[in-house]
C-alpha positions in Angstrom: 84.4 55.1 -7.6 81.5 52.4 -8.3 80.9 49.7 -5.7 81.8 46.2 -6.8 78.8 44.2 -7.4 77.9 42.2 -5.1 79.3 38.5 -5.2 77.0 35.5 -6.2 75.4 33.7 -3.6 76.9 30.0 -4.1 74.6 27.4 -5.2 72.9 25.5 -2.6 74.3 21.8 -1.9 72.6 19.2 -3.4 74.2 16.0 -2.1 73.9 16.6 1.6 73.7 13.6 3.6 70.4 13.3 4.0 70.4 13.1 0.3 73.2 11.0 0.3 71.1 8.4 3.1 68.4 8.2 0.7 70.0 7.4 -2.1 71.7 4.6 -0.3 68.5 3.3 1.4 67.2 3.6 -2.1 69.9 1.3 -3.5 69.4 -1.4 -1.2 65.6 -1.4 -1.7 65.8 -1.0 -5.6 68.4 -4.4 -5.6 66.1 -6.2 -3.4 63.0 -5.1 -6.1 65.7 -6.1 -9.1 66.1 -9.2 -7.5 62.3 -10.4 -7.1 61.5 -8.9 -10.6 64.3 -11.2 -12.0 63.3 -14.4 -10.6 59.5 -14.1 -10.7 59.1 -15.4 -13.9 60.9 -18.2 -13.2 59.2 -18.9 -10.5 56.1 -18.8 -11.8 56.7 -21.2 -15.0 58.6 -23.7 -12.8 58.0 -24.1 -9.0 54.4 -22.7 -9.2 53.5 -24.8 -12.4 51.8 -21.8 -14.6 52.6 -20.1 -18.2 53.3 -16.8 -19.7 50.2 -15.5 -18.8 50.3 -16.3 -15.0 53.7 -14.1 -15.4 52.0 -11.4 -16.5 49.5 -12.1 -14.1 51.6 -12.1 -11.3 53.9 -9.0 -12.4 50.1 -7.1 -12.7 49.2 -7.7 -9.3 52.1 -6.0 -7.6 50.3 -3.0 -8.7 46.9 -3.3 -8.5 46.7 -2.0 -4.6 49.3 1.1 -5.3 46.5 2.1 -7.6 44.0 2.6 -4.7 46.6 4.1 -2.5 48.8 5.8 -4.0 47.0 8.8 -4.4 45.5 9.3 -0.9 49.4 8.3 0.4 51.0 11.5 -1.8 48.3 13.7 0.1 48.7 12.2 3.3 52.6 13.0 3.2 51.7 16.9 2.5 49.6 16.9 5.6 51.3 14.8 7.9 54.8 13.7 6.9 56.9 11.8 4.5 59.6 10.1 6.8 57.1 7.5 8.5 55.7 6.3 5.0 59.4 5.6 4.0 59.9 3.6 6.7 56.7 1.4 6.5 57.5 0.7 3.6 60.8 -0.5 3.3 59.6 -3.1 6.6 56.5 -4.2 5.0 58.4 -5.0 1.6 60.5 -7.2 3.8 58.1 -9.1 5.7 55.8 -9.3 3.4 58.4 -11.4 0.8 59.9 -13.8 3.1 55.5 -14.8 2.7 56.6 -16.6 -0.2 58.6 -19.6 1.5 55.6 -20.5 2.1 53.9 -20.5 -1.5 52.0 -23.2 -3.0 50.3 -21.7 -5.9 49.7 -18.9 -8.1 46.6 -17.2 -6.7 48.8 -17.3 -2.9 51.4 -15.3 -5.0 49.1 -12.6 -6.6 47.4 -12.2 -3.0 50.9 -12.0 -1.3 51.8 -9.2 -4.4 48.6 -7.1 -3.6 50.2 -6.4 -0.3 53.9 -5.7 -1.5 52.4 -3.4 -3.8 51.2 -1.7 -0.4 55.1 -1.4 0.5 56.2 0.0 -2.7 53.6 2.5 -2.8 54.1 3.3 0.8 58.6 4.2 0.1 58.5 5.1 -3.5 56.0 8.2 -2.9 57.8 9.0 0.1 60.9 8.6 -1.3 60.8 10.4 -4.6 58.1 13.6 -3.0 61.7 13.6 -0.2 64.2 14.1 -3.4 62.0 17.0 -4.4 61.9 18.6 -1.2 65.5 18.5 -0.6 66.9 19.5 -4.1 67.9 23.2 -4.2 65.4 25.5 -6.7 65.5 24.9 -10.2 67.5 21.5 -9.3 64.8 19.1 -9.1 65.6 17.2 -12.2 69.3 16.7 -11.5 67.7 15.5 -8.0 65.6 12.5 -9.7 69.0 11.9 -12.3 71.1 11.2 -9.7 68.6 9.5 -6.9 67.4 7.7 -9.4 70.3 5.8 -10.5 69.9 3.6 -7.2 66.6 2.5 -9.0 68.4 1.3 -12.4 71.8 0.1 -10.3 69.2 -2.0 -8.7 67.5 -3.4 -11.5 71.0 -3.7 -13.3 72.5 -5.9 -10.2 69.8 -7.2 -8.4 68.3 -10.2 -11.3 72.0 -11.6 -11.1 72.5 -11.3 -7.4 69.1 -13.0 -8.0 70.2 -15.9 -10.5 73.4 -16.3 -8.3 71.0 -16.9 -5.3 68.9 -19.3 -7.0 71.6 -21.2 -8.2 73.3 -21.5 -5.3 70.8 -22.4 -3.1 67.4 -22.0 -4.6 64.3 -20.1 -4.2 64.9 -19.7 -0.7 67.9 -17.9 -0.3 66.5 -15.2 -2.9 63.6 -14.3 -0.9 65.8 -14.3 2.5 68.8 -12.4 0.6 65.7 -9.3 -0.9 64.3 -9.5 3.3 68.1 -9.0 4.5 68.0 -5.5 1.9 65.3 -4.4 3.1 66.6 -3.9 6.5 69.3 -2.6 5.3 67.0 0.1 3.6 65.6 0.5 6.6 68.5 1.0 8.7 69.5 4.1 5.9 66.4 5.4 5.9 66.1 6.4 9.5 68.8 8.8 8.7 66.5 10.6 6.5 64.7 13.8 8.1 61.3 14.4 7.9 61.2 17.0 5.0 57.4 17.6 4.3 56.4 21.7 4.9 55.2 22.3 8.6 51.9 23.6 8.2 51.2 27.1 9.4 49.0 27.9 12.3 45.6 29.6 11.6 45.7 32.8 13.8 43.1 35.1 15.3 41.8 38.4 14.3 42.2 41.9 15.7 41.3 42.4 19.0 37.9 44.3 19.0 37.0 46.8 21.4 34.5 45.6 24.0 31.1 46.2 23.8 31.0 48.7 26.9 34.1 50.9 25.6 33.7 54.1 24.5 33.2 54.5 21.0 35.5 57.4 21.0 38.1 56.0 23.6 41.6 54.9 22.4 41.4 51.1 21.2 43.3 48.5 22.4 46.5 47.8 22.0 46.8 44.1 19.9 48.7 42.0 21.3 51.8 40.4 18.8 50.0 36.9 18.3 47.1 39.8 17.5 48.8 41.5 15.1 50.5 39.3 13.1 48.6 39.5 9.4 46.5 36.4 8.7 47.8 33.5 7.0 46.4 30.7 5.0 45.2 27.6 6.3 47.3 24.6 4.8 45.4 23.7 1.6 44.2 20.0 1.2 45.8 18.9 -2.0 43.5 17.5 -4.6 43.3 13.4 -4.8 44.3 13.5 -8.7 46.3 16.3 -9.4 45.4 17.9 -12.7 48.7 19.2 -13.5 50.1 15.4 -13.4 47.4 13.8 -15.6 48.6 14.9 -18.6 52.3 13.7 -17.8 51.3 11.1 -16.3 49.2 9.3 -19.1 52.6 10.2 -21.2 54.7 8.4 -18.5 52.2 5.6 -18.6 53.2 4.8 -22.1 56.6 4.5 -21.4 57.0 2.8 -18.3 54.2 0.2 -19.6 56.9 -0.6 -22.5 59.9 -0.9 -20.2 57.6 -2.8 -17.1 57.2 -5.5 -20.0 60.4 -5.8 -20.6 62.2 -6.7 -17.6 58.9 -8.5 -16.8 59.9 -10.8 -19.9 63.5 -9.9 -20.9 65.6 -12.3 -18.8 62.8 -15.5 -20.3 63.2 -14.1 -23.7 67.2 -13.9 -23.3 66.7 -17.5 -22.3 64.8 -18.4 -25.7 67.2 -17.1 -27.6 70.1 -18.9 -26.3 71.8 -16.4 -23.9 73.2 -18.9 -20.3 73.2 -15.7 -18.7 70.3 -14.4 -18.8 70.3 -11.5 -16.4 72.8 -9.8 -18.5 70.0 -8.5 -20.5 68.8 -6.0 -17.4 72.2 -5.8 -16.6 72.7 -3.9 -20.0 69.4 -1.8 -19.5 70.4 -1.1 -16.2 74.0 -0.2 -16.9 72.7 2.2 -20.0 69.9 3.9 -17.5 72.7 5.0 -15.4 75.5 5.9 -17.6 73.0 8.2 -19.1 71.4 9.7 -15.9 75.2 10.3 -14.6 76.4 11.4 -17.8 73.1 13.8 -18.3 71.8 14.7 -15.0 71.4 18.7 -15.6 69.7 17.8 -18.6 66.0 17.8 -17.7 66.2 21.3 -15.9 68.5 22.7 -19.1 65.8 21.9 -21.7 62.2 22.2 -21.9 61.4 18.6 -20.1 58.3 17.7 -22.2 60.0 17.9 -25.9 62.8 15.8 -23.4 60.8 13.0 -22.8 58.9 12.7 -26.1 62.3 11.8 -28.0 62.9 9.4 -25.0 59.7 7.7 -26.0 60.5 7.6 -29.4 63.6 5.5 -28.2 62.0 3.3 -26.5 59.5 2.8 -29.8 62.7 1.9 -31.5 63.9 -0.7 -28.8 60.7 -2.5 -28.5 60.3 -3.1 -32.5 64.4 -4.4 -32.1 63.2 -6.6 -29.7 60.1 -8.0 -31.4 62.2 -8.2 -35.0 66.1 -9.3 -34.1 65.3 -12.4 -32.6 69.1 -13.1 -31.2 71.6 -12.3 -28.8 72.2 -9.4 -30.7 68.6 -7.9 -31.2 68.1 -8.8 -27.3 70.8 -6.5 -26.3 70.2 -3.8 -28.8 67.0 -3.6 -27.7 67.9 -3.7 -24.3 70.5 -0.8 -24.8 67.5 1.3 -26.6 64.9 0.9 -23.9 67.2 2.0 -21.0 68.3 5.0 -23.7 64.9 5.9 -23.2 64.1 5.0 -19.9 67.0 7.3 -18.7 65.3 10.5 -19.9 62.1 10.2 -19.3 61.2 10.0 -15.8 63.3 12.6 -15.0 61.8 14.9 -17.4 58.2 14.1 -16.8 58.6 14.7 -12.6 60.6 18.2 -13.8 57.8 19.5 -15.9 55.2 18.7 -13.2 57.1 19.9 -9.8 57.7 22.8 -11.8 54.1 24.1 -12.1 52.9 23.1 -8.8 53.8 24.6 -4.7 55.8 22.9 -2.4 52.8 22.0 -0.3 51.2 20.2 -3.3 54.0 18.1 -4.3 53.0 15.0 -2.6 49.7 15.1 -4.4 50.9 15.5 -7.5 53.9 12.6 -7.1 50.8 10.5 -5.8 49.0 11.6 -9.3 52.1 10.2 -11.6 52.8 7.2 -10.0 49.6 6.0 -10.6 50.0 6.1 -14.1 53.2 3.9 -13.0 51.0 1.7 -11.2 48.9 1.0 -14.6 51.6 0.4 -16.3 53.3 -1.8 -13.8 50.3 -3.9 -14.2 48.8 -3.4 -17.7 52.3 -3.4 -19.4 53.3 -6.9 -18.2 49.7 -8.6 -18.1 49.1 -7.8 -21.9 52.9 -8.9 -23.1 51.5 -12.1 -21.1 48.4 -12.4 -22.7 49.4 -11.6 -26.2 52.6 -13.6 -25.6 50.8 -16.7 -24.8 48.8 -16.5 -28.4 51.4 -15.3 -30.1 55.1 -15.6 -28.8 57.1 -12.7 -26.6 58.6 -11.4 -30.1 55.2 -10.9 -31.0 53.9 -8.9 -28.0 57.5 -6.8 -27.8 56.4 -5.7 -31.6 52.6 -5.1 -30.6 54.0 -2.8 -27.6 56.0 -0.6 -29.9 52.8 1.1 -31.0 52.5 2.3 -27.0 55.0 4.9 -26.6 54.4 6.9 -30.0 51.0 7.7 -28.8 53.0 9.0 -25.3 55.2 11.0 -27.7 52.2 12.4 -29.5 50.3 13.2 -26.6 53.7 15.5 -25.4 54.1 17.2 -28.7 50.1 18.3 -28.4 50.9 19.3 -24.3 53.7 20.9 -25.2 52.0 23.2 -28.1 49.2 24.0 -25.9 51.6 25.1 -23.7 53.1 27.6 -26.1 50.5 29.0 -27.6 49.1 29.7 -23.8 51.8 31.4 -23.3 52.4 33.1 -26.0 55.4 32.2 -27.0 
């Protein structure tokens, strides 16, 4: 009688606690982050005396040191350790911000953004090259879904933890309330292992007789630390990955549309007559995660580039609401269509790239993306602001539409390149 085939070994567990810690630590950073991108603008335009441009101005800043760093802190991590990086960064966020009860003007802010662009750099590498090392095979893009959504809760809850602050007690209490998350983030984020490979040991060739033995005598027995074959030297990752660049210009696109909206969505809600204005990232939020809960498996089910083009062409659509609908309404359309596409297409890009490159290069290659986040952090925001002080918000919301068709295009090229290498 045939043996029974063997039983299935189960999946591997993908919310462990160390998962579990991160995510958490991630979700009091991210509402901190929500908090300070919902309130810059105001502060800008009112306590520091400036216009829509200074907004984009100081929104660009925040990015302009990740763009230096970034890339040398994803290689670092491969070589020496992700766990330390989280933790810097999450205390230098929160030190650094409580730096602006003492603000007196705009160029003080950009300076004092410079360095919290240090701190973001410093936990977000860390933090998403960690979800990658813990997600079983084959699971990294549920991984990102689900970690993830403390990025969107936090951008959906923190600008009305923010406006509740500032109405309650002012400026102030926002940037204490952000300082008091960030030790909190902290606090979870110790109980985050180190995850990054150990690197292996070079070891020593086979013993060689000595010069004085007989040619024809027996040789000498290798030792074990002898014997064992050769293995490779941990390899020093490139600076710029080229297996990211591609992605990452594609990314660029996308996250440049989206940074300019929440950079100007909440002022924008405000022109159009909306009291609450922080409901407008609430809905963006609230549409990112929905989605990424609802769809999680989705970027390791389906071919992740094709994935995030159609996301882009979402977010096309959401823009051009935005610039055209000018009400209530349009805002929240718009809103609902941007986080559509903001759902999918992170997730898919950081899939298709941990997917063709080793373990040991995976902090180099996260390094790679986010630098393409970095530019759009800054570019995104700092060219609504300039067109928007010419020509109205509406106006630059329209103009940006163009942006993430030319991501989409750039994916459907990638993605036929792709084929036809493979010949498929």
């Amino acid at each position: 009688m045939a043996a029974a085939p063997p039983e299935p070994a189960p999946p591997e567990r993908l919310l462990t606690g160390a998962f579990l810690a991160l995510a958490l630590s991630e979700l009091a950073y991210f509402v901190g982050s929500g908090m300070l991108v919902g309130v810059t603008a105001f502060f800008v335009t009112g306590p520091l005396g400036s216009d829509d441009a200074g907004v984009g101005l100081a929104f660009g800043a925040f990015s302009v040191a990740t763009l230096v760093v970034r890339p040398a802190i994803g290689r670092w991590s491969d070589r020496h350790g992700r766990r330390r990086m989280l933790l810097a960064g999450a205390t230098l966020y929160g030190v650094v911000v409580l730096g602006h009860l003492t603000l007196a003007g705009l160029g003080a802010l950009v300076a004092l953004r410079v360095v919290l662009g240090v701190a973001e750099a410093l936990y977000f590498v860390a933090g998403f090259t960690v979800l990658a090392d813990l997600a079983p095979p084959g699971r990294a893009g549920e991984a990102l879904s689900l970690a993830s959504l403390s990025l969107f809760a936090g951008i959906a809850l923190g600008p009305g933890l923010g406006q509740a602050l500032l109405e309650w007690r002012g400026f102030d209490a926002v940037w204490w309330g952000i300082a008091a998350l960030m030790a909190l983030a902290l606090a979870l984020a110790t109980r985050v292992p180190e995850t990054a490979p150990a690197p292996v040991p070079p070891t020593r060739p086979l013993s060689r007789p000595a010069d004085d033995a007989s040619p024809t005598g027996p040789a000498p027995t290798p030792t074990a630390v002898d014997a064992a074959p050769p293995q490779p030297h941990p390899r020093r990752g490139p600076l710029l990955h080229p297996a990211a660049v591609v992605p990452g210009i594609a990314l660029f696109t996308g996250v440049a549309a989206s940074a300019a909206f929440t950079a100007f969505g909440g002022q924008h809600a405000d022109s159009v007559g909306m009291a609450a204005w922080s409901s407008v990232l609430l809905v963006y939020g609230a549409v990112v995660v929905g989605a990424r809960i609802a769809f999680a498996t989705l970027p390791d089910r389906r071919p992740p580039l094709p994935l995030a083009a159609a996301a882009l062409g979402v977010s096309t659509v959401g823009l051009a609401v935005l610039g055209a609908v000018r009400s209530p309404t349009g805002v929240l359309v718009g809103a609902a269509l941007i986080g559509l596409g903001t759902a999918f297409l992170t997730p898919a890009i950081f899939a298709a790239v941990f997917a063709s490159v080793p373990p040991t290069e995976r902090g180099a290659a996260s390094g790679t993306v986010t630098v393409f986040i970095d530019l759009a952090l800054s570019l995104g925001p700092a060219v609504l602001g300039l067109v928007a002080a010419r020509f109205g918000v509406p106006a630059g919301f329209a103009i940006g539409a163009v942006l993430p068709v030319a991501g989409a295009a750039l994916l459907v090229v990638a993605r036929r390149s792709q084929r036809q290498g493979s010949g498929s």
